[in-house]
C-alpha positions as CSV (number, residue, x, y, z in Angstrom):
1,X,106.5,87.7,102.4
2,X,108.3,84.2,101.7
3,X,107.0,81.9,99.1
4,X,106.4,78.4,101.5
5,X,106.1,76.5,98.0
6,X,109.2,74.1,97.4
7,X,110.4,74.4,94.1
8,X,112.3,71.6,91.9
9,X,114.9,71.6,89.4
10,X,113.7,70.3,86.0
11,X,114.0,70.5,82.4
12,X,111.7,71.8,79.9
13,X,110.3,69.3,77.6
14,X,109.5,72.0,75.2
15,X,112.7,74.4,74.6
16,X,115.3,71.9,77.0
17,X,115.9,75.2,79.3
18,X,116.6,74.3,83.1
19,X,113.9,75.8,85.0
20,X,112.2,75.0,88.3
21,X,108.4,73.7,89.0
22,X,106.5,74.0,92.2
23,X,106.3,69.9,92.3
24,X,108.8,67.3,92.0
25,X,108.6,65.9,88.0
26,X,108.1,62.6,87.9
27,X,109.2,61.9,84.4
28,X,106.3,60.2,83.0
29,X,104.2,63.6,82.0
30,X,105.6,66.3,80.7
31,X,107.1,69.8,82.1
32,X,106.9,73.4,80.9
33,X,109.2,76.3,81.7
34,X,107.1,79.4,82.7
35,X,107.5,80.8,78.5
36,X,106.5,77.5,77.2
37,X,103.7,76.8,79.4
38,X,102.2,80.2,78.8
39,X,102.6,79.9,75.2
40,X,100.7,76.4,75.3
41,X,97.9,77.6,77.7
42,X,97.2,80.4,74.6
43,X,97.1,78.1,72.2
44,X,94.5,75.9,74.0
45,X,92.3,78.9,74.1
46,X,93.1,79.3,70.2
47,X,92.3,75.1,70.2
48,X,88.7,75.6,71.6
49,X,88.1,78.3,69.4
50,X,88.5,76.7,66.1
51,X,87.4,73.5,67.4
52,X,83.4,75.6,66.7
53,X,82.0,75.6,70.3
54,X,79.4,77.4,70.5
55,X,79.8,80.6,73.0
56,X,76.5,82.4,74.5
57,X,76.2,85.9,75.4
58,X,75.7,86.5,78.7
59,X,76.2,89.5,81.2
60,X,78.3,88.8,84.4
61,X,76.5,88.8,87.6
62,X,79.6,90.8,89.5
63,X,80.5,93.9,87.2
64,X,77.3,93.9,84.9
65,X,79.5,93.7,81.4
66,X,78.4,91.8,78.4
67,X,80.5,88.4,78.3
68,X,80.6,85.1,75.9
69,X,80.3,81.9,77.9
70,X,81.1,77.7,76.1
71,X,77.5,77.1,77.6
72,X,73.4,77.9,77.3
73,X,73.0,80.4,80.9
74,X,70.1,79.3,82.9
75,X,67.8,81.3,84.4
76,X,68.2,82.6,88.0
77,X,71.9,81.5,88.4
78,X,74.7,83.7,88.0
79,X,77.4,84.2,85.3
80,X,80.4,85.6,85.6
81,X,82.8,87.2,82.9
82,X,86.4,85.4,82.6
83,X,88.0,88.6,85.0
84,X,85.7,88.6,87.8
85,X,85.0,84.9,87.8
86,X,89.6,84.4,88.0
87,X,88.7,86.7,91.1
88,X,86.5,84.5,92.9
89,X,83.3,84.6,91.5
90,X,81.3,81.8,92.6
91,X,84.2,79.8,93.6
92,X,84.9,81.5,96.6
93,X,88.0,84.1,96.2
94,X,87.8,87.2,97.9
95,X,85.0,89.0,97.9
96,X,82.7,86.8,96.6
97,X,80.8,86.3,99.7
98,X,81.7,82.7,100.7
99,X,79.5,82.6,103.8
100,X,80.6,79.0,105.9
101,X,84.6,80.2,105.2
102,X,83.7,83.6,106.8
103,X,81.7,82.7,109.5
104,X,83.8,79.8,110.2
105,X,87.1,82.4,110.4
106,X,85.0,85.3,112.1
107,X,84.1,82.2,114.9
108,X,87.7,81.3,115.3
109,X,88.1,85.2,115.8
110,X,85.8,85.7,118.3
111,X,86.6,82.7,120.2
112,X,90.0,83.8,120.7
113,X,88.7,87.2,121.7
114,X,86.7,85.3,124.5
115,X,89.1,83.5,125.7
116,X,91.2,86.6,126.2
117,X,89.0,88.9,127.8
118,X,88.3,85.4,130.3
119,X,92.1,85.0,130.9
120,X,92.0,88.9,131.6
121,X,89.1,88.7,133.8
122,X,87.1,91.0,132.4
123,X,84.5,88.6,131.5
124,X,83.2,85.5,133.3
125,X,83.1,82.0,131.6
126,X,80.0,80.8,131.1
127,X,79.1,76.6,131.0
128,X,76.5,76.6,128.0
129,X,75.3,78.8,126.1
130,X,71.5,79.3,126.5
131,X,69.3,77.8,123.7
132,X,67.7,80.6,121.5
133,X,64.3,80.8,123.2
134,X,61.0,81.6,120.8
135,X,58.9,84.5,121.8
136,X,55.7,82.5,122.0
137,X,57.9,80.9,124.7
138,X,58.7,83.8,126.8
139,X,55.1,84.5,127.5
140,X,54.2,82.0,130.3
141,X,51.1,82.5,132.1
142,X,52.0,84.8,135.7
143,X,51.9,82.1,138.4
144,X,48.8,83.7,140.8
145,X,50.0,85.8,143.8
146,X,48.5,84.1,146.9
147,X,47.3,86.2,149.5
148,X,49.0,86.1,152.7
149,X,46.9,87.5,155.7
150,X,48.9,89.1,158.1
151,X,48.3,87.5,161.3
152,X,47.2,89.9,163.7
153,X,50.0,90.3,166.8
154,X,49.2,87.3,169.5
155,X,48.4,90.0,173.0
156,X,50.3,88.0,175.8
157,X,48.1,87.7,178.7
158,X,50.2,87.7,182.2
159,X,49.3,84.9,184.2
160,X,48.1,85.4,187.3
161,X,49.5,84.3,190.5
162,X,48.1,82.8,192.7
């Protein structure tokens, strides 16, 4: 699979190795080589820590383990553990169930599947599709059967001659 980022040449602000970014530095912040930037994203987490926040115990909604979290959980909304929220958690990553992406792609899907099986004749294309109708709805009153008389058969009577 190719990588579709564009990557720029640049020099690390940090340890002045060459190294290349996935955006084009500008020169007025800072830029990181891949070692530097990993060594600085530790030592924010090392930052918070002694900085005496205040962490919660909490159990994550996705794999059930006990977890620490930098805020007071509320009840009836769902915590996630640093792994499982990286994964998606409740910001939509795989398998986290983010229902209007899903439906939106399984749409697409099916609309293509359609339009196929229209193209192939298989099925015919309809104008509209027919408003959901309520049940109370389908129960209409049966319109009353009028009865028709059948007309008894008109005898032709021979005219005479005379």
């Amino acid at each position: 699979m190719e990588d579709s980022k564009q990557m720029f040449d640049a020099v690390c602000t940090e340890c002045g190795q060459k190294c290349q970014v996935p955006f084009r530095p500008t020169g007025d912040k800072p830029v990181y080589c891949t070692n530097c930037f990993a060594k600085r994203q530790g030592s924010r987490d090392q930052r918070r820590e002694r900085q005496g926040r205040k962490m919660f115990s909490a159990i994550c909604a996705k794999c059930g383990k006990q977890c620490e979290v930098p805020f007071q959980p509320t009840p009836g909304k769902q915590i996630f553990c640093n792994q499982c929220f990286g994964r998606g958690g409740e910001r939509g990553g795989a398998g986290s169930g983010n229902r209007p992406d899903q439906l939106q792609m399984i749409n697409s899907k099916l609309d293509k599947i359609i339009n196929a099986l229209i193209v192939a004749k298989i099925i015919k294309p309809t104008k509209e599709v027919k408003p959901e109708v309520k049940k109370s709805e389908t129960k209409k009153a049966k319109p009353a059967v009028k009865k028709v008389m059948a007309k008894k058969p008109v005898k032709k009577v021979a005219k005479k001659k005379k």
